[in-house]
PDB file of N, CA, C and O in Angstrom:
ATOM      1  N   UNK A   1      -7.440  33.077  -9.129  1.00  0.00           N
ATOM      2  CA  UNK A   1      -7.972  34.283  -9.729  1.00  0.00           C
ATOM      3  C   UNK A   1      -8.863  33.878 -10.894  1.00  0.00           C
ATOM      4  O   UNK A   1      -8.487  32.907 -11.551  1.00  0.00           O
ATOM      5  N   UNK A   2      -9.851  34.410 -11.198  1.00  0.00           N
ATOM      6  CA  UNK A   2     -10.854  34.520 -12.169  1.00  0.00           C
ATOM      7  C   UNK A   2     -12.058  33.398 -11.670  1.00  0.00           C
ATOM      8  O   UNK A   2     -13.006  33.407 -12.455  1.00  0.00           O
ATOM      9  N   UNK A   3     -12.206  32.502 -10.609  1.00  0.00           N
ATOM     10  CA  UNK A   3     -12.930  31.399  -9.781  1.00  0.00           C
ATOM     11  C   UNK A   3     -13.850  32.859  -8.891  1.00  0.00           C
ATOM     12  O   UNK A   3     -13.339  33.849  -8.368  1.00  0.00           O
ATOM     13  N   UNK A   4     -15.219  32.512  -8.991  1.00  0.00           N
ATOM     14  CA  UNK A   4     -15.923  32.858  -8.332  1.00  0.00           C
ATOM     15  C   UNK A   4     -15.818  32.556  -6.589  1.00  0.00           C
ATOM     16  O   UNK A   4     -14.995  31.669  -6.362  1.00  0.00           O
ATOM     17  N   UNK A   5     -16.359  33.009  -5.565  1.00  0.00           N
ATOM     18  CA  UNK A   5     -16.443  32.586  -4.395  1.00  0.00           C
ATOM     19  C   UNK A   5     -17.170  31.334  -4.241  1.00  0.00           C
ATOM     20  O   UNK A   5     -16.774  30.494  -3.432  1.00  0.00           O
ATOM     21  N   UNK A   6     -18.421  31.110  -5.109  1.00  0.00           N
ATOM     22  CA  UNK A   6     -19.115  29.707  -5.018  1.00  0.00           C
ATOM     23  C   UNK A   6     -18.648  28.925  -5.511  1.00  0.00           C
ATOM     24  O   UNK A   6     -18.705  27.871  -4.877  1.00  0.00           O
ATOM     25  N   UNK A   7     -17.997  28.860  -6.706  1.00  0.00           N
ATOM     26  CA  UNK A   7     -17.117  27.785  -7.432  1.00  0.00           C
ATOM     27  C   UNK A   7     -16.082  27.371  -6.336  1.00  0.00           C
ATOM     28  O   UNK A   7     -15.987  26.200  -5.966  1.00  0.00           O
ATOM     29  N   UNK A   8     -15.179  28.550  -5.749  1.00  0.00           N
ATOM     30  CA  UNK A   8     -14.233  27.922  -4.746  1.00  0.00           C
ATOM     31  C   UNK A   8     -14.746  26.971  -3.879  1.00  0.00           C
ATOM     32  O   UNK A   8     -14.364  25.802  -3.838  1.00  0.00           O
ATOM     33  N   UNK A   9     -15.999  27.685  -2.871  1.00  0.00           N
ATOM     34  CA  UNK A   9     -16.553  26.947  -2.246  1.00  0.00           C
ATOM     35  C   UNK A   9     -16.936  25.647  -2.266  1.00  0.00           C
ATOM     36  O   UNK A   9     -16.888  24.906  -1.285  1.00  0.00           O
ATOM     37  N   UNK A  10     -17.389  25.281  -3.563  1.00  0.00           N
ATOM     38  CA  UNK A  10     -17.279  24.228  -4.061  1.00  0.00           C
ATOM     39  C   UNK A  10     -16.556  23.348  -3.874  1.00  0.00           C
ATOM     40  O   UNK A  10     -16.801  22.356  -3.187  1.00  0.00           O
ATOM     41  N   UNK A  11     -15.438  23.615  -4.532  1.00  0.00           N
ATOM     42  CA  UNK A  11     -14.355  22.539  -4.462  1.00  0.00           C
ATOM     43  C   UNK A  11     -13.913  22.379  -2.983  1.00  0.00           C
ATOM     44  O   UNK A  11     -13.715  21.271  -2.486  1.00  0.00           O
ATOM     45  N   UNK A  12     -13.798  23.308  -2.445  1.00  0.00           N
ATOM     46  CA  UNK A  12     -13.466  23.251  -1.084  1.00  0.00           C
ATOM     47  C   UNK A  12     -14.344  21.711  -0.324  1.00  0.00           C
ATOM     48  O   UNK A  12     -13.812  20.743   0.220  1.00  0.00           O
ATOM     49  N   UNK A  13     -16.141  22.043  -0.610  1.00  0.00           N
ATOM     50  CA  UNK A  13     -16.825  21.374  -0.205  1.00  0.00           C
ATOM     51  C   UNK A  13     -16.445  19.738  -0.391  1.00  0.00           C
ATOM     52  O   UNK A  13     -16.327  18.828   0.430  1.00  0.00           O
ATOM     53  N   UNK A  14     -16.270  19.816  -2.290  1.00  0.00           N
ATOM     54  CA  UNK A  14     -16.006  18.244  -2.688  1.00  0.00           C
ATOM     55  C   UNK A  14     -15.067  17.475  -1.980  1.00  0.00           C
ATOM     56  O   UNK A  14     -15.203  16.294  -1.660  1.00  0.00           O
ATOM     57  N   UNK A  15     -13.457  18.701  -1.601  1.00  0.00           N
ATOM     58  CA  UNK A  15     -12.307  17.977  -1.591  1.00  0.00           C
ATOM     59  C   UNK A  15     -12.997  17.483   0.358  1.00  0.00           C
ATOM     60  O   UNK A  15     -13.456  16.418   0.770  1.00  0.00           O
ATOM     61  N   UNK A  16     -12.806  18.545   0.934  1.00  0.00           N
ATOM     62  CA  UNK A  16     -13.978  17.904   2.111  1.00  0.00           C
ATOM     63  C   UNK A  16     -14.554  16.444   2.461  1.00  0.00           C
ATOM     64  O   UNK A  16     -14.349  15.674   3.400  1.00  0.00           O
ATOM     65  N   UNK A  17     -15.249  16.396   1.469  1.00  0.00           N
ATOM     66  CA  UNK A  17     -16.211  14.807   1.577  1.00  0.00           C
ATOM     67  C   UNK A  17     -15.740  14.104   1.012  1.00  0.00           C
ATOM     68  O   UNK A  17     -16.103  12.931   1.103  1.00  0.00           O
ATOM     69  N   UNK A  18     -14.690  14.483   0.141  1.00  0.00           N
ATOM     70  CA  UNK A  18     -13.199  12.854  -0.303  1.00  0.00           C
ATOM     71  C   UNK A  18     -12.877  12.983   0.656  1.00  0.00           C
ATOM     72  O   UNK A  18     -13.737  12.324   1.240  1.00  0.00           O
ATOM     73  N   UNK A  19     -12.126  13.420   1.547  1.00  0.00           N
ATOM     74  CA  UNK A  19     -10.950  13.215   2.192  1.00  0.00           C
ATOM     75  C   UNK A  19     -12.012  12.912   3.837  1.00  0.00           C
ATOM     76  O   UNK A  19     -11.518  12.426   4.855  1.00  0.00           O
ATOM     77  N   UNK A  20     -13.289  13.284   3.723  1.00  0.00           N
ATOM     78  CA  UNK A  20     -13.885  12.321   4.970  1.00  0.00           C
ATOM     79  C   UNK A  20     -13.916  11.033   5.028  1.00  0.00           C
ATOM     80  O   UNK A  20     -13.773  10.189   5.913  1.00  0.00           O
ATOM     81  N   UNK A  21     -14.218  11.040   3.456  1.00  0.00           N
ATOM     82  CA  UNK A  21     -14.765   9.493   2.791  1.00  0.00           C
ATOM     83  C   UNK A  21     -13.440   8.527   2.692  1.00  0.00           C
ATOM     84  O   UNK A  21     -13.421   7.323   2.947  1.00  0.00           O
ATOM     85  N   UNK A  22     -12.443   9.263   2.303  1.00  0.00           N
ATOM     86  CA  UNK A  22     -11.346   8.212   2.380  1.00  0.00           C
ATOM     87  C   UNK A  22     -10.264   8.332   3.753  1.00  0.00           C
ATOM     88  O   UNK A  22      -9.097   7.944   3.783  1.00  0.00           O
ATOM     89  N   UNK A  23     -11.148   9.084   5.011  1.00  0.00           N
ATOM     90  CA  UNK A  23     -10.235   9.023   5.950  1.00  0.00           C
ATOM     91  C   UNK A  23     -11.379   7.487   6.970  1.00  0.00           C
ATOM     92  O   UNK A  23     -10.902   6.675   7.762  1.00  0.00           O
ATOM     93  N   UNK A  24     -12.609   7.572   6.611  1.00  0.00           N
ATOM     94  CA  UNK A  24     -13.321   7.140   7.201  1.00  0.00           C
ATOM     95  C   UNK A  24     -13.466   5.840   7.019  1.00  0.00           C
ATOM     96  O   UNK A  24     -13.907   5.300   8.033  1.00  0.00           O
ATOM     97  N   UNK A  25     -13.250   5.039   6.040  1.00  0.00           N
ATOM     98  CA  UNK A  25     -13.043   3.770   5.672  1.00  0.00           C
ATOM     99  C   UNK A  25     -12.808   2.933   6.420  1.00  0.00           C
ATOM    100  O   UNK A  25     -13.491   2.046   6.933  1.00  0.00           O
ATOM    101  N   UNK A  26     -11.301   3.363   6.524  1.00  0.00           N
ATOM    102  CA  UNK A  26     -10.016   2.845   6.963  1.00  0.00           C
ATOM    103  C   UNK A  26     -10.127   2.328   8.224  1.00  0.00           C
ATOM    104  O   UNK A  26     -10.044   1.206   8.722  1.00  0.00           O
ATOM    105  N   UNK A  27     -10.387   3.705   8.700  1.00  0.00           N
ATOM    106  CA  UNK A  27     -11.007   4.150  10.738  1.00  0.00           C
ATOM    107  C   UNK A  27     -11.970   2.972  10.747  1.00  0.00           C
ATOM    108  O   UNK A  27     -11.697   1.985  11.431  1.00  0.00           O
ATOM    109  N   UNK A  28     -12.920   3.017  10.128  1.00  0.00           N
ATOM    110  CA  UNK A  28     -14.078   2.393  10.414  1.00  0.00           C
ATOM    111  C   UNK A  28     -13.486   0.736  10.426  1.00  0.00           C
ATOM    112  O   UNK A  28     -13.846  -0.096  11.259  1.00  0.00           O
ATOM    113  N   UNK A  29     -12.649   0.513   9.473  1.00  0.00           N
ATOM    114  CA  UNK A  29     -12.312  -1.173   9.485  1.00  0.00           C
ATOM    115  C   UNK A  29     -10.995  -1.321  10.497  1.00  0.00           C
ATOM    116  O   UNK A  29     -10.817  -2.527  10.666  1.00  0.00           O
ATOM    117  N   UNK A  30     -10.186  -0.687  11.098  1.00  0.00           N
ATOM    118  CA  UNK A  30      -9.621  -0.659  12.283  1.00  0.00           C
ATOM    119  C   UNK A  30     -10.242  -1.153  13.470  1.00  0.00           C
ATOM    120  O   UNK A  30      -9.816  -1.989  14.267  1.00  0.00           O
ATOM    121  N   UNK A  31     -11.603  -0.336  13.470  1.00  0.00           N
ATOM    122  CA  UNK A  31     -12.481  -0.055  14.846  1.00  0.00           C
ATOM    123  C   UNK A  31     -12.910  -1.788  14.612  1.00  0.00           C
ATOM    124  O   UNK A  31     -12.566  -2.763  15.281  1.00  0.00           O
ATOM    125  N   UNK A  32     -13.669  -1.711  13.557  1.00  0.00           N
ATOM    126  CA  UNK A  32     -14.072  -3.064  13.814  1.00  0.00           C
ATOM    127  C   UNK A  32     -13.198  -4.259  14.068  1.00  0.00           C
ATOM    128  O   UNK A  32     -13.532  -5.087  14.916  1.00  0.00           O
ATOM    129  N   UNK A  33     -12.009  -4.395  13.319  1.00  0.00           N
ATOM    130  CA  UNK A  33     -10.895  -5.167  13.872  1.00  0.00           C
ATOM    131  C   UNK A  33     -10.443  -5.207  15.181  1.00  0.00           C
ATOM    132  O   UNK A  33     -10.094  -6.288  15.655  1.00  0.00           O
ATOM    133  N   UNK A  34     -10.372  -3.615  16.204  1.00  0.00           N
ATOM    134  CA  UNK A  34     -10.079  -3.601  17.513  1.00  0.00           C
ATOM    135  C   UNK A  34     -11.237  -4.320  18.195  1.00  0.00           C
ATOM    136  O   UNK A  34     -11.018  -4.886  19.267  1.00  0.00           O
ATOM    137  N   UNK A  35     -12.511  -4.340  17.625  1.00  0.00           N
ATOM    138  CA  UNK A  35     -13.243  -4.688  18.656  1.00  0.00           C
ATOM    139  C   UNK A  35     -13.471  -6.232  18.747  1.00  0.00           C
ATOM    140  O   UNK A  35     -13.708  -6.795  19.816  1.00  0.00           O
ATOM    141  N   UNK A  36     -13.374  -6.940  17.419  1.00  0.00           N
ATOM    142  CA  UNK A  36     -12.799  -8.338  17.232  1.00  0.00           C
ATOM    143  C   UNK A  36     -11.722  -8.829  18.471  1.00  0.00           C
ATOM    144  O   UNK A  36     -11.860  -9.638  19.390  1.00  0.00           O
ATOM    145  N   UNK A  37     -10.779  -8.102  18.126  1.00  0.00           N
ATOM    146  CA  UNK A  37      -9.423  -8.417  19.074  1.00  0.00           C
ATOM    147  C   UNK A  37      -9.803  -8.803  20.523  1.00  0.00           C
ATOM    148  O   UNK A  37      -9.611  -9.833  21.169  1.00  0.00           O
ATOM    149  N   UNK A  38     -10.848  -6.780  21.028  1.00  0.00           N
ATOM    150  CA  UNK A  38     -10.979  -7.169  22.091  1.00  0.00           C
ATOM    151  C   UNK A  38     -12.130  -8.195  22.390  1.00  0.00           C
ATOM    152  O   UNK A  38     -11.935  -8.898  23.382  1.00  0.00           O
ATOM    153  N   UNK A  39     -13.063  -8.356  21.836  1.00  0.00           N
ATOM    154  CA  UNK A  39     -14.172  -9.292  22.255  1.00  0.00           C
ATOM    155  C   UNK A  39     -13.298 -10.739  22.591  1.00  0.00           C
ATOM    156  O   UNK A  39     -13.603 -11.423  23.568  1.00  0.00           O
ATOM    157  N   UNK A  40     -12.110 -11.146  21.611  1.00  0.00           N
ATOM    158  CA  UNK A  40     -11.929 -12.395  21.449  1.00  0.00           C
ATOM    159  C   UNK A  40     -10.945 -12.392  22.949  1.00  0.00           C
ATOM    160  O   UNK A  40     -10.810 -13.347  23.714  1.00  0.00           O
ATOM    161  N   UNK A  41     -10.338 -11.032  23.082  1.00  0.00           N
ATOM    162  CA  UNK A  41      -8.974 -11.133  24.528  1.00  0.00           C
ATOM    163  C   UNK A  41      -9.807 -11.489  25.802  1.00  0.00           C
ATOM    164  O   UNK A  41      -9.201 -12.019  26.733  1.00  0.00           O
ATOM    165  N   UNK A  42     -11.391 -11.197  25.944  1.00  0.00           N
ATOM    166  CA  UNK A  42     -12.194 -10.495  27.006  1.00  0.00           C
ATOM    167  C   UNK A  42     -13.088 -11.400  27.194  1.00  0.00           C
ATOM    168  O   UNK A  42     -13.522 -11.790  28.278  1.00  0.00           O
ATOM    169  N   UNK A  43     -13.481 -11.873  25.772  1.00  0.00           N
ATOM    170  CA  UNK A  43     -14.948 -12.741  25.847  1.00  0.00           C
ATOM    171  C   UNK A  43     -15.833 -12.110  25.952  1.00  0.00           C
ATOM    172  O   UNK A  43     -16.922 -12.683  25.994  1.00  0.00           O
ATOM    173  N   UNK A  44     -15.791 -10.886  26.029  1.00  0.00           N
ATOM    174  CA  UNK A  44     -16.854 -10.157  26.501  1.00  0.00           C
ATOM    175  C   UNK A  44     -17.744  -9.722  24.642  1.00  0.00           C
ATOM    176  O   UNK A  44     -17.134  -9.389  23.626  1.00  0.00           O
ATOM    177  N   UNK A  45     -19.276  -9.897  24.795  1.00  0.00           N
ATOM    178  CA  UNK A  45     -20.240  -9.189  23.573  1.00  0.00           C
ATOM    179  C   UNK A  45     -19.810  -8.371  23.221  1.00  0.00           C
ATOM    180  O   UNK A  45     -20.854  -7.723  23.294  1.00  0.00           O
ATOM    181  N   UNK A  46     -19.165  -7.715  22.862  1.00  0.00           N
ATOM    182  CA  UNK A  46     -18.696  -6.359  21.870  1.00  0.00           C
ATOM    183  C   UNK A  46     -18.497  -6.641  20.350  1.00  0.00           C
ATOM    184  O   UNK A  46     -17.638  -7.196  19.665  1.00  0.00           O
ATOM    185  N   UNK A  47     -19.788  -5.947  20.116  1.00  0.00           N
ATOM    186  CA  UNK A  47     -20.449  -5.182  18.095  1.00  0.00           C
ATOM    187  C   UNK A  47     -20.172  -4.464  18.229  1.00  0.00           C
ATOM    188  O   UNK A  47     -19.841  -4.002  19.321  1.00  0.00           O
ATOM    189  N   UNK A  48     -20.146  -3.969  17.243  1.00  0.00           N
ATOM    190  CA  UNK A  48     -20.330  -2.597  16.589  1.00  0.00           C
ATOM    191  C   UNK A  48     -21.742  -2.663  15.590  1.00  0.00           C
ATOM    192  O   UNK A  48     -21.829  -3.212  14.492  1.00  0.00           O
ATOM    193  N   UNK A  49     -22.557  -2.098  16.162  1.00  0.00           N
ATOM    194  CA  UNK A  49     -23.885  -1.587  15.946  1.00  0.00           C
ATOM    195  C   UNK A  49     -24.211  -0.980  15.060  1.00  0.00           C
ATOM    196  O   UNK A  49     -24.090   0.245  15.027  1.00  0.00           O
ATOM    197  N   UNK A  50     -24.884  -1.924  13.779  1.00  0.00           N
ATOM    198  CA  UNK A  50     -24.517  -0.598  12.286  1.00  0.00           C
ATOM    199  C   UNK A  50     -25.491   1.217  12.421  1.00  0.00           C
ATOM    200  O   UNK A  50     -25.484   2.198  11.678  1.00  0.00           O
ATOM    201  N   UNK A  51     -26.069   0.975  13.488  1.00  0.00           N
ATOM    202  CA  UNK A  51     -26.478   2.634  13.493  1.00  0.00           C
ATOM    203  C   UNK A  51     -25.180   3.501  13.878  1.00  0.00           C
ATOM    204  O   UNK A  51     -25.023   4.588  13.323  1.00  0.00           O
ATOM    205  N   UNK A  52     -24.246   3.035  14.824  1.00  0.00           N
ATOM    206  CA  UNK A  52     -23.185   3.797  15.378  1.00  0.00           C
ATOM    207  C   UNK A  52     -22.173   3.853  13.875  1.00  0.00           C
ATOM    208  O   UNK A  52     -21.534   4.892  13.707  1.00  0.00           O
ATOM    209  N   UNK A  53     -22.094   3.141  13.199  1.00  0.00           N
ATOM    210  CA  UNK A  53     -21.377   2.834  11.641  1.00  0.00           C
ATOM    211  C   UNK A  53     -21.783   4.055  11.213  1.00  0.00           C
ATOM    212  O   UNK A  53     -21.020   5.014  11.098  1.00  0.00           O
ATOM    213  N   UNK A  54     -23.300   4.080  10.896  1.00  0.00           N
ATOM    214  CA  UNK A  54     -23.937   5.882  10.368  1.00  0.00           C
ATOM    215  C   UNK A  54     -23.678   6.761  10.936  1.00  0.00           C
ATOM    216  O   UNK A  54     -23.143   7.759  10.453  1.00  0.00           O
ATOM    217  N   UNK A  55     -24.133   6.547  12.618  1.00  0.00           N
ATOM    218  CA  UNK A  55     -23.764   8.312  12.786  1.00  0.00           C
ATOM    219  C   UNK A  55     -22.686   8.394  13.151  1.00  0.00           C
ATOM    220  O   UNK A  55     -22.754   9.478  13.730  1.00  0.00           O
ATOM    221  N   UNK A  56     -21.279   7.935  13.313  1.00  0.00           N
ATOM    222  CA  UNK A  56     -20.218   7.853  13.015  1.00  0.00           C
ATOM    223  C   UNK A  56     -19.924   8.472  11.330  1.00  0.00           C
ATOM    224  O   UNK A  56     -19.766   9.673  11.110  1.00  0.00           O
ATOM    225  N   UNK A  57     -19.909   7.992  10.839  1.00  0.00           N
ATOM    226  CA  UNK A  57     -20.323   8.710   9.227  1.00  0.00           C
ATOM    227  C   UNK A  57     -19.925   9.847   8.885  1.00  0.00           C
ATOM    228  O   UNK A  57     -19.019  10.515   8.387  1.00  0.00           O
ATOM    229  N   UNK A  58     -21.805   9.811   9.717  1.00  0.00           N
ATOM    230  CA  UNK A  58     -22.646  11.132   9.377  1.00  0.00           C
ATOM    231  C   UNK A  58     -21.491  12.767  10.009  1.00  0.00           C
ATOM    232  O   UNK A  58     -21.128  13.867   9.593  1.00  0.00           O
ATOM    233  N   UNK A  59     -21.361  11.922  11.162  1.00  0.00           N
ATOM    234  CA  UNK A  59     -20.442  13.083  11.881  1.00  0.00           C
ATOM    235  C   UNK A  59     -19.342  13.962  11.525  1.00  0.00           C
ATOM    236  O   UNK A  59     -19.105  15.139  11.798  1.00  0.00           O
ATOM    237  N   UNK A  60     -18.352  12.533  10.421  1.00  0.00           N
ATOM    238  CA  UNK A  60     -17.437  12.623   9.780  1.00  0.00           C
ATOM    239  C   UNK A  60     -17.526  13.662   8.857  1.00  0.00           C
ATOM    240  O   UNK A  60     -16.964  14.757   8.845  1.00  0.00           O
ATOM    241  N   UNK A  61     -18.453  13.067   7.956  1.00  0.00           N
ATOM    242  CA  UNK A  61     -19.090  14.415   6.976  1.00  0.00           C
ATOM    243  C   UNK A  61     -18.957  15.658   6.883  1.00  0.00           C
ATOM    244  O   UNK A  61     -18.385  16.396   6.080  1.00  0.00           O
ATOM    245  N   UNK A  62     -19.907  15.900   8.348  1.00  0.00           N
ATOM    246  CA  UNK A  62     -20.202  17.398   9.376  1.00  0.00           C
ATOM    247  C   UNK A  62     -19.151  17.670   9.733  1.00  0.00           C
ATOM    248  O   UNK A  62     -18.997  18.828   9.344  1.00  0.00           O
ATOM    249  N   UNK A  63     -18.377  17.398  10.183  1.00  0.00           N
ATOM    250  CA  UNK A  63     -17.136  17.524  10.821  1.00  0.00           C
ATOM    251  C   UNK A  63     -16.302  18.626   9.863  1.00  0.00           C
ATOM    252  O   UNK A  63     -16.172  19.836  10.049  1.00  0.00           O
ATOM    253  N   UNK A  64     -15.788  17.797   8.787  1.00  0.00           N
ATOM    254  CA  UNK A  64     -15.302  17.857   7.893  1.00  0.00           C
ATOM    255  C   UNK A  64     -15.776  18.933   6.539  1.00  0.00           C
ATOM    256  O   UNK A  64     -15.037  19.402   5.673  1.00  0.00           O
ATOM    257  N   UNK A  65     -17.261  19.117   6.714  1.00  0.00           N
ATOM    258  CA  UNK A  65     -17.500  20.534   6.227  1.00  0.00           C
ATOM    259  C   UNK A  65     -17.413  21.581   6.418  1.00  0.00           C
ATOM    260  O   UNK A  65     -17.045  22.488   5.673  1.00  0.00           O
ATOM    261  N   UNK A  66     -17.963  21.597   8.143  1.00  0.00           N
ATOM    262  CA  UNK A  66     -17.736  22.545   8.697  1.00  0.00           C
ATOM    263  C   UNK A  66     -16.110  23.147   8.554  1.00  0.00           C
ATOM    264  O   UNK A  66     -15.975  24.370   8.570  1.00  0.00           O
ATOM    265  N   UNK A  67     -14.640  22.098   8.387  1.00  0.00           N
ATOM    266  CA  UNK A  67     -13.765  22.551   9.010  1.00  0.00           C
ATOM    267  C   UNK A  67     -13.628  22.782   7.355  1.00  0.00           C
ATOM    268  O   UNK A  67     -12.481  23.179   7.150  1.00  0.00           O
ATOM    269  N   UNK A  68     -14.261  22.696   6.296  1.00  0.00           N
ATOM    270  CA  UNK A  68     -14.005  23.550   4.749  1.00  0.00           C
ATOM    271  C   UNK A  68     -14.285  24.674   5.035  1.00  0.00           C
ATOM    272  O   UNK A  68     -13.519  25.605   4.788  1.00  0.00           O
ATOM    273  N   UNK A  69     -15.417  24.824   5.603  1.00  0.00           N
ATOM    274  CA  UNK A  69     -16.320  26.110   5.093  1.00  0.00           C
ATOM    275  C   UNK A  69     -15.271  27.460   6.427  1.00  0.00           C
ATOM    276  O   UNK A  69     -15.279  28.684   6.288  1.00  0.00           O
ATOM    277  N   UNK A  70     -14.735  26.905   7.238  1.00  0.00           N
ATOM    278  CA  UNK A  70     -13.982  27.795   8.261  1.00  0.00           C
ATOM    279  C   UNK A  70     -12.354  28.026   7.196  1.00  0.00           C
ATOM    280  O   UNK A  70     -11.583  28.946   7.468  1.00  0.00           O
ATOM    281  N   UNK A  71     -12.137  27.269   6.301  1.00  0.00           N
ATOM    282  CA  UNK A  71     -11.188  27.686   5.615  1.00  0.00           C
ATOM    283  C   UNK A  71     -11.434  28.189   4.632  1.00  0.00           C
ATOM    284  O   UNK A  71     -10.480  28.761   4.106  1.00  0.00           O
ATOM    285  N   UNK A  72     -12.628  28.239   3.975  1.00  0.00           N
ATOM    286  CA  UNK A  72     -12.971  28.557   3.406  1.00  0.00           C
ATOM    287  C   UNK A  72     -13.265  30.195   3.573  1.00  0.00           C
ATOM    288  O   UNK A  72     -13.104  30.981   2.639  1.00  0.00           O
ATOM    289  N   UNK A  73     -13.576  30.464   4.479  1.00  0.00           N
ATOM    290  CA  UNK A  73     -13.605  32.050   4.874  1.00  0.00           C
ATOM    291  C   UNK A  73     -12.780  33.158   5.195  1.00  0.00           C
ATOM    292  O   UNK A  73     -12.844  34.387   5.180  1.00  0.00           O
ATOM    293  N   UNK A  74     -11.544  31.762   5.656  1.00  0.00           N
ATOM    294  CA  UNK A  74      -9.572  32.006   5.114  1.00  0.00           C
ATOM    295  C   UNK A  74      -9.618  32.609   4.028  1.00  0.00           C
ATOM    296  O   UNK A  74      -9.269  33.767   3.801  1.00  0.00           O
ATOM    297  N   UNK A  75     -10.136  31.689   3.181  1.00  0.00           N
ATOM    298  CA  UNK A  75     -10.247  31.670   1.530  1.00  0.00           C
ATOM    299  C   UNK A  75     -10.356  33.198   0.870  1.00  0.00           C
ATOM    300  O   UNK A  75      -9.679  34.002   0.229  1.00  0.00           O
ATOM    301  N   UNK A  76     -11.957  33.008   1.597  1.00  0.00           N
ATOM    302  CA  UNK A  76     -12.252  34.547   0.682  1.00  0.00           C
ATOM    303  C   UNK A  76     -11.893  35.684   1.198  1.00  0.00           C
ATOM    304  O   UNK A  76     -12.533  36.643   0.768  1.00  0.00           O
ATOM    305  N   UNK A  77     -10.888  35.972   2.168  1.00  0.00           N
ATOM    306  CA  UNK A  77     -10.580  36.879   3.131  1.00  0.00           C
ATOM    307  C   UNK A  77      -9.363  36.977   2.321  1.00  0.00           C
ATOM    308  O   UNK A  77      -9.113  38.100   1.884  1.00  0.00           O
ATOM    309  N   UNK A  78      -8.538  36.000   2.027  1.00  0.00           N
ATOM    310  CA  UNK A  78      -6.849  36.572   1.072  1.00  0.00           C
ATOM    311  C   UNK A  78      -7.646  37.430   0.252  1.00  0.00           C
ATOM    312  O   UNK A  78      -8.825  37.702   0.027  1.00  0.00           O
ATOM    313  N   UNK A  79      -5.704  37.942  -0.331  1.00  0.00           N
ATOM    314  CA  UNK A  79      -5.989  38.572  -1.245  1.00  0.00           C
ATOM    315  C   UNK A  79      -5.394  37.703  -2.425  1.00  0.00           C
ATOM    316  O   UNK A  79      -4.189  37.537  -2.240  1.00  0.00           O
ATOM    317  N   UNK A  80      -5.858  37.091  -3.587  1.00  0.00           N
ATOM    318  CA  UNK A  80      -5.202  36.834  -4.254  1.00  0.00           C
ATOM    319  C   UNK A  80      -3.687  37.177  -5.032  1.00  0.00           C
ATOM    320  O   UNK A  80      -2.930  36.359  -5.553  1.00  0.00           O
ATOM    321  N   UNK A  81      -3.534  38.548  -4.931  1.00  0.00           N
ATOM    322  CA  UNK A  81      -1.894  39.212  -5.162  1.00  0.00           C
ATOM    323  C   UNK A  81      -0.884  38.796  -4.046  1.00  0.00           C
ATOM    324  O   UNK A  81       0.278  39.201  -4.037  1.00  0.00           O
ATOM    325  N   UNK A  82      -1.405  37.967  -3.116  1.00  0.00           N
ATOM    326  CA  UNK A  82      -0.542  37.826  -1.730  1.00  0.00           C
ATOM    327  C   UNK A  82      -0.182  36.394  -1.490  1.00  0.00           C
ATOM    328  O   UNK A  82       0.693  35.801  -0.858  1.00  0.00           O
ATOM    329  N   UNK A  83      -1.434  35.999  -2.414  1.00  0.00           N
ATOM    330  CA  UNK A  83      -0.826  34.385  -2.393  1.00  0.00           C
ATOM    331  C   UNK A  83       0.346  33.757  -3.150  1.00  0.00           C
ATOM    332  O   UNK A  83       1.329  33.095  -2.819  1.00  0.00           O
ATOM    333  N   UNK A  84      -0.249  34.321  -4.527  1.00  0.00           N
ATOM    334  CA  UNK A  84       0.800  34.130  -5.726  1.00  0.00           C
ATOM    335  C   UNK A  84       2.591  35.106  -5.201  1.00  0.00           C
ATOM    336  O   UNK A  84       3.549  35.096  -5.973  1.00  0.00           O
TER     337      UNK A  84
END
């Protein structure tokens, strides 16, 4: 109560792109470790291609805004007397 709809939005947005940013890391150094593993089990050429690194990313990002801004409309739809 007393937070504007854009201010919420806001934060909504920020907490969003932390929690892409620190889900995406992780993922990302897994992937590359699996593909180590398998290249070395297989022999077979398998990179990971730093454009797929970006739009991998990028996706994350998108992903992850979009699924703010859909709670976000949760958001402004309560009623604040109903939450508390």
């Amino acid at each position: 109560m007393g937070y504007s709809n854009l201010d919420l939005l806001g934060v909504v947005f920020q907490e969003a792109i932390i929690l892409a940013i620190c889900g995406y890391f992780p993922g990302c150094l897994i992937s590359i470790g699996l593909y180590g593993i398998t290249r070395n089990a297989t022999s077979l050429p398998l990179i990971m291609p730093i454009d797929r690194v970006i739009q991998i990313f990028v996706l994350t990002i998108v992903m992850c805004v979009v699924s703010g801004a859909i709670a976000s409309s949760k958001l402004r739809s309560a009623d604040p007397a109903d939450i508390l």
